[in-house]
N, C-alpha and C positions, 0 to 999 in steps of 0.2 A: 438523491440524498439532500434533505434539507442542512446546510452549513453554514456556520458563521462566518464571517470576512477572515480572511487570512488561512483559510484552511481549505483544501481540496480534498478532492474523494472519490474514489474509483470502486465498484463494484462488480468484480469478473461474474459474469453469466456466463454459462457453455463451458465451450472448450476454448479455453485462452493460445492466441497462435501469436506468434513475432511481431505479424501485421496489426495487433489489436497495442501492442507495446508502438511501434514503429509508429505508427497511428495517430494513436489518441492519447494513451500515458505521455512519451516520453513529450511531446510538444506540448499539453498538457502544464507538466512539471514545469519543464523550461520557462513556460510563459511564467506562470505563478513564482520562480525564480525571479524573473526580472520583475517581476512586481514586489519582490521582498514577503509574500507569502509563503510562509517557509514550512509547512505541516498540512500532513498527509494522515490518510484514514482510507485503508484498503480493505477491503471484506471480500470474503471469500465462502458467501452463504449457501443456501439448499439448491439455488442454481445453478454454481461452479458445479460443471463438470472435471475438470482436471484443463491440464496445458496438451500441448501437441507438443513433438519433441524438441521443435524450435525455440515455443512459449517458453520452452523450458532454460534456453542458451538465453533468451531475451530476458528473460525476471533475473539470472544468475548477473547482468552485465549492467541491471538498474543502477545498482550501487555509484557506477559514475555521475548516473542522474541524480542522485542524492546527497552531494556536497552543499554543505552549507546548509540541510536541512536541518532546524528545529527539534519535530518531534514526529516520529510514524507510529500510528496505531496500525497493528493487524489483528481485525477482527475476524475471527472465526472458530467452530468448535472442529475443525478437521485433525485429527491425533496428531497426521505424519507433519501439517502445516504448525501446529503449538510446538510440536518435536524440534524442528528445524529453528521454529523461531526462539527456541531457549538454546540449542545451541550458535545460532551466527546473528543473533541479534545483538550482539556487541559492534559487530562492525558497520551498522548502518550509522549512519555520522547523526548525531546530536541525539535526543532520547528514543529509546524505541521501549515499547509495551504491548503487550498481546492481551486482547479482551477475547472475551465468550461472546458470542453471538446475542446472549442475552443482553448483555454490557453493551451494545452498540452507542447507546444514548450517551454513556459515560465516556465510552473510546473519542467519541465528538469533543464532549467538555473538556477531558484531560488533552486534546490536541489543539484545542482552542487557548489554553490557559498558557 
């Protein structure tokens, strides 16, 4: 994912497991934390297969990784993934928004701004 300064981005392929959070996100985030890079831009495109049941207890517990954050995009056209993100997308701390898959370019701009 080509991104501007201040904004990270993760794009799940496969099947997402704990290991892939434990990993790569959460240390990820953190660094770009202490860097004062505070906005995220997740997609969950035609590659996402789903989580494995752990993936699952791990995305649920990101929210601690998320203080202090700015602005999250999640991009994706998945029903059950727009579903969830209109109802508990109040609790990710600073702005959050849900783009289409087609919007990906805009999900960047609006997480950059």
């Amino acid at each position: 994912m080509d991104l501007p300064a201040g904004v990270i981005g993760f794009e799940a392929v496969g099947e997402v497991k704990a290991a892939d959070y434990r990993d790569v996100l959460i240390p990820a985030m953190d660094e770009a934390a202490d860097r004062h890079e505070m906005r995220l831009v997740y997609v969950l495109g035609e590659r996402f297969t789903g989580y494995e049941p752990s993936g699952v207890w791990a995305d649920a517990k990101l929210g601690v990784h998320l203080h202090g954050w700015e602005r999250t995009a999640l991009v994706t056209d998945l029903g059950w993934a727009s579903h969830l993100s209109a109802l508990f997308g109040w609790m990710v701390p600073g702005e959050f928004r849900h783009f289409p898959l087609a919007e990906r370019q805009a999900a960047i701009a609006w997480a950059a701004s």
